[in-house]
C-alpha positions as a Markdown table, in Angstrom:
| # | Residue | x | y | z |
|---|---|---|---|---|
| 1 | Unk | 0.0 | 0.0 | 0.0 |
| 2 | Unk | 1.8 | 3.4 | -1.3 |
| 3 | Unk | 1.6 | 6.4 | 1.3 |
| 4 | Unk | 2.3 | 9.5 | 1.0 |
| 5 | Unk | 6.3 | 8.9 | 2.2 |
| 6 | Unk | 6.2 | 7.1 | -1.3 |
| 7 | Unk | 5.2 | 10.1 | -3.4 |
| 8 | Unk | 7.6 | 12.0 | -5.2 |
| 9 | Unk | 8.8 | 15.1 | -7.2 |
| 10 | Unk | 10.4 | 15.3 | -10.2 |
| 11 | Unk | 13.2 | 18.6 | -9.9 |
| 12 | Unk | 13.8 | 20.3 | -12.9 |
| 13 | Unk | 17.0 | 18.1 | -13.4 |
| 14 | Unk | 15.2 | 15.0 | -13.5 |
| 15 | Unk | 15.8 | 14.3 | -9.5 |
| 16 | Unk | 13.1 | 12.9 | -7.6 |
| 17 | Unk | 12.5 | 14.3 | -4.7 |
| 18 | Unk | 10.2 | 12.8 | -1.7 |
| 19 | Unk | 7.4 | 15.0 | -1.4 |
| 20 | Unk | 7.4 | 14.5 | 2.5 |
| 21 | Unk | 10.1 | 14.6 | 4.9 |
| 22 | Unk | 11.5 | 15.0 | 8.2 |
| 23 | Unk | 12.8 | 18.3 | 9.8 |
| 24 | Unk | 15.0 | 18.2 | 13.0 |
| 25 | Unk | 15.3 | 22.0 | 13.4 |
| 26 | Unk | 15.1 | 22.6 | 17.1 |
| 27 | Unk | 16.4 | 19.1 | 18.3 |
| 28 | Unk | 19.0 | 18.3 | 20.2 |
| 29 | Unk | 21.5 | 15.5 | 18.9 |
| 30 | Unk | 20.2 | 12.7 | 20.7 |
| 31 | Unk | 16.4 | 13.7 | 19.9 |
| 32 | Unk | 17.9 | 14.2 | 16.3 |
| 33 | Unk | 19.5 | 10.6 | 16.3 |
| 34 | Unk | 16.3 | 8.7 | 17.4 |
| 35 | Unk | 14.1 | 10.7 | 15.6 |
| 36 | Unk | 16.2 | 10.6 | 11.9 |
| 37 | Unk | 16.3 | 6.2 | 12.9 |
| 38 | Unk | 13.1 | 5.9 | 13.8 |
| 39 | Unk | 11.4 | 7.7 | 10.7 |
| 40 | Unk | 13.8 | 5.7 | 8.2 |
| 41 | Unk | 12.7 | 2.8 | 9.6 |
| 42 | Unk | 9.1 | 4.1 | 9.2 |
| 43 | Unk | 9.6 | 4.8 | 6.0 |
| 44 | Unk | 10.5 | 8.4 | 5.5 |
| 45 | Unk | 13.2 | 8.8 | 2.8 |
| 46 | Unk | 14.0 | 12.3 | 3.0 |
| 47 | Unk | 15.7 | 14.1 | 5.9 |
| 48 | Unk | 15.9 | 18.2 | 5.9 |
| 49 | Unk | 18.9 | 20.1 | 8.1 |
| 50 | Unk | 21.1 | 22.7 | 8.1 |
| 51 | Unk | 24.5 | 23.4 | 9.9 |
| 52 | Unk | 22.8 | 25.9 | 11.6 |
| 53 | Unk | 20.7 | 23.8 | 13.9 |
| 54 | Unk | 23.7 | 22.0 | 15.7 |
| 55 | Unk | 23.0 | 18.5 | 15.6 |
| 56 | Unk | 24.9 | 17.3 | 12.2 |
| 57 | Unk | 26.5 | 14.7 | 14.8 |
| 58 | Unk | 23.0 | 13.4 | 16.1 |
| 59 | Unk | 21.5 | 13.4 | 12.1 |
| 60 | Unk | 24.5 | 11.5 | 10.6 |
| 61 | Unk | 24.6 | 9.0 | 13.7 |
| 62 | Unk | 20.4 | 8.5 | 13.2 |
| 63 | Unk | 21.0 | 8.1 | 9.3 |
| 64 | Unk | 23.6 | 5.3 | 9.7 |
| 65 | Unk | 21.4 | 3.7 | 12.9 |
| 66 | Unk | 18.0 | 3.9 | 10.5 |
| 67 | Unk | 20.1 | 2.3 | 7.3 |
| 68 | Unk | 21.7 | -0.6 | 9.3 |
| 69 | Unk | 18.3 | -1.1 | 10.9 |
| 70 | Unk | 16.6 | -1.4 | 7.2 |
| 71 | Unk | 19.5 | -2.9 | 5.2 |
| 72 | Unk | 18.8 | 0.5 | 3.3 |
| 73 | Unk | 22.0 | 2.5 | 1.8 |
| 74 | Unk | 22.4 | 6.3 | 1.7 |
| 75 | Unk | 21.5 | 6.3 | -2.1 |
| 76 | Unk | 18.4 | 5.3 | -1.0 |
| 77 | Unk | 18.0 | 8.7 | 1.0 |
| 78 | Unk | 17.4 | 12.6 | 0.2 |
| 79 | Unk | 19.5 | 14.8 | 2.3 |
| 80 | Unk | 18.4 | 18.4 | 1.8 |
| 81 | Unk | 20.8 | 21.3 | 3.8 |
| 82 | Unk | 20.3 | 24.8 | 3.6 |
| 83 | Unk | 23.2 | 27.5 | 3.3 |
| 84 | Unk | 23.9 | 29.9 | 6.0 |
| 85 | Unk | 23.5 | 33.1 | 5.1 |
| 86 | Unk | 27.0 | 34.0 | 6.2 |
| 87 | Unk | 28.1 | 31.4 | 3.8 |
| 88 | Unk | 26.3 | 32.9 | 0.9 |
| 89 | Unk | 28.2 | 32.9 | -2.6 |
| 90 | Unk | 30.7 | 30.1 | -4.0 |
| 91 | Unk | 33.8 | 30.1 | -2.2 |
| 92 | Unk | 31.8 | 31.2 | 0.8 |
| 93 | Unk | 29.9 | 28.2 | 0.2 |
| 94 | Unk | 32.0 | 25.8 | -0.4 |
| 95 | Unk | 34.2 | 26.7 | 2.9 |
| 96 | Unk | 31.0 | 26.2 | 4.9 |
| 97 | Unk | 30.3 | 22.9 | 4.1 |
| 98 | Unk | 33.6 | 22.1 | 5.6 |
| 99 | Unk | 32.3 | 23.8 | 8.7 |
| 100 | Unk | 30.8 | 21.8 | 11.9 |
């Protein structure tokens, strides 16, 4: 039975994109951990962050947790980030995503 977790989106690229996902802004790394595990096991295939909200550790421990748990790999997930704003523009982009 197909749920809405199943629909997606195709991006003007020709990326599909979950329609639904899971946001962890305002969680703490352990709440961000169990929650990212517990909705891949659930089904959810998309997870939305940003460096911003702190808790990169707690997401990327809950994404490896929820794909061992499934037998799922990380190709199977959609990983969305946003830029800070202070990282706005190429260079200053590309020097924040080796930020923590």
């Amino acid at each position: 039975m197909k749920t809405v977790l199943d629909e997606k989106t195709n991006l003007n690229n020709g990326t599909l994109m979950p329609v639904f996902g899971l946001g962890v802004w305002r969680s703490s790394n352990t709440d961000a951990k169990n929650s990212v595990s517990q909705a891949i096991q659930h089904g959810y295939r998309m997870i939305d962050t940003a460096r911003q909200y702190g808790n990169q550790f707690g997401v990327g421990r809950g994404i490896a947790d929820g794909l061992t748990k499934t037998g799922l790999n990380r190709k199977d997930l959609f990983v969305t980030s946003k830029v800070f704003n202070g990282d706005q523009g190429y260079d200053s982009t590309l020097r924040g995503f080796e930020k923590r």
